[in-house]
C-alpha positions in Angstrom: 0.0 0.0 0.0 1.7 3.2 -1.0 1.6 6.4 0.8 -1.5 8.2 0.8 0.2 11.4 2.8 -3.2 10.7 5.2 -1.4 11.0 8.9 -4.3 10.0 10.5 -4.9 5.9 9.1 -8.0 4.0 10.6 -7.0 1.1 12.6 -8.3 -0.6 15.4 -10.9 1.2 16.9 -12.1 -0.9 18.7 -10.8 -2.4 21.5 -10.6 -6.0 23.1 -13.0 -4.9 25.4 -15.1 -3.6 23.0 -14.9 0.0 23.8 -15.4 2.2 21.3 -12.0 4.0 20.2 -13.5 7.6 18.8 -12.7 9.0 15.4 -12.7 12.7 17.2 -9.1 13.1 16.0 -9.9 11.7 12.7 -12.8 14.5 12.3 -10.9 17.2 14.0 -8.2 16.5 11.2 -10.7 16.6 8.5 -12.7 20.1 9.6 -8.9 21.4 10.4 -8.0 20.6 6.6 -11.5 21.9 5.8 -10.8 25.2 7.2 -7.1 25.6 5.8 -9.0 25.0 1.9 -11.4 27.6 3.1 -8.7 30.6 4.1 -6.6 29.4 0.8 -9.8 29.8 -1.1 -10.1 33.2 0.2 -6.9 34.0 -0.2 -6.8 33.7 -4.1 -8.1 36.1 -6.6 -8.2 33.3 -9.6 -11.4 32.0 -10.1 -10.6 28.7 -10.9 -7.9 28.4 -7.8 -10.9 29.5 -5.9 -13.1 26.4 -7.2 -11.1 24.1 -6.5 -10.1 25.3 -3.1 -13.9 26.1 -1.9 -14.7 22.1 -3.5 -11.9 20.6 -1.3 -13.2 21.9 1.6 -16.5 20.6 0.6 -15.1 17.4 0.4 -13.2 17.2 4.0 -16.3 18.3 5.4 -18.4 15.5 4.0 -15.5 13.3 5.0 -15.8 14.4 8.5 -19.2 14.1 8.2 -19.0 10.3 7.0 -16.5 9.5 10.2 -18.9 11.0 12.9 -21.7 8.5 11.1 -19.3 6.1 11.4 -18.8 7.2 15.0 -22.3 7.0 15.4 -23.3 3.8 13.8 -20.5 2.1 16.1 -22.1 3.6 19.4 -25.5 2.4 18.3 -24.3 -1.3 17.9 -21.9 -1.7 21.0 -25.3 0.1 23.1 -27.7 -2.6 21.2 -25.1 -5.2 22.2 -24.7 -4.2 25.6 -29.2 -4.2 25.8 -28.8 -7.4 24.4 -26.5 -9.0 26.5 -28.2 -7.6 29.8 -31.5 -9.6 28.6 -29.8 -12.3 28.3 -30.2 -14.8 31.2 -27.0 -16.2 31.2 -25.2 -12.7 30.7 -22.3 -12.1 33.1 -23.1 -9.3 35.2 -21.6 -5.6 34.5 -20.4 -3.3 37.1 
């Protein structure tokens, strides 16, 4: 796998324990990169520069967007498990 100069690579989160690792820094990165496009967008008086700044900062905040669902969508199952389990009858109690 080549380098994709993306410092921030999605690995393991989640745990053993099956705590959920969040992608904060992931969508911190993305609306940080988001915000740089903006002010470079701003910063240019060629249309075209302008375009394509103002549409990668689009993009990184739909990225960002797509990790908190992520985020979210991981929350939802490990709660549903969690439910689950603690209807079970032969569930191991949780402190």
């Amino acid at each position: 796998m080549g380098n994709t100069g993306v410092k921030y690579p999605i690995t393991g989160r989640v745990s053993n324990g099956g705590a959920l690792q969040p992608l904060g820094d992931h969508i911190a990165a993305c609306l940080d990169r988001a915000r740089k496009a903006d002010e470079r967008a701003a910063r240019t008086d060629d249309p075209k520069q302008k375009d394509q700044h103002s549409e990668m900062a689009a993009r990184w905040r739909v990225l960002a967007r797509s990790y908190q669902y992520v985020e979210s969508l991981e929350r939802f199952l490990l709660d549903t498990e969690k439910a689950r389990d603690a209807k079970s009858p032969d569930a191991p109690k949780q402190e």
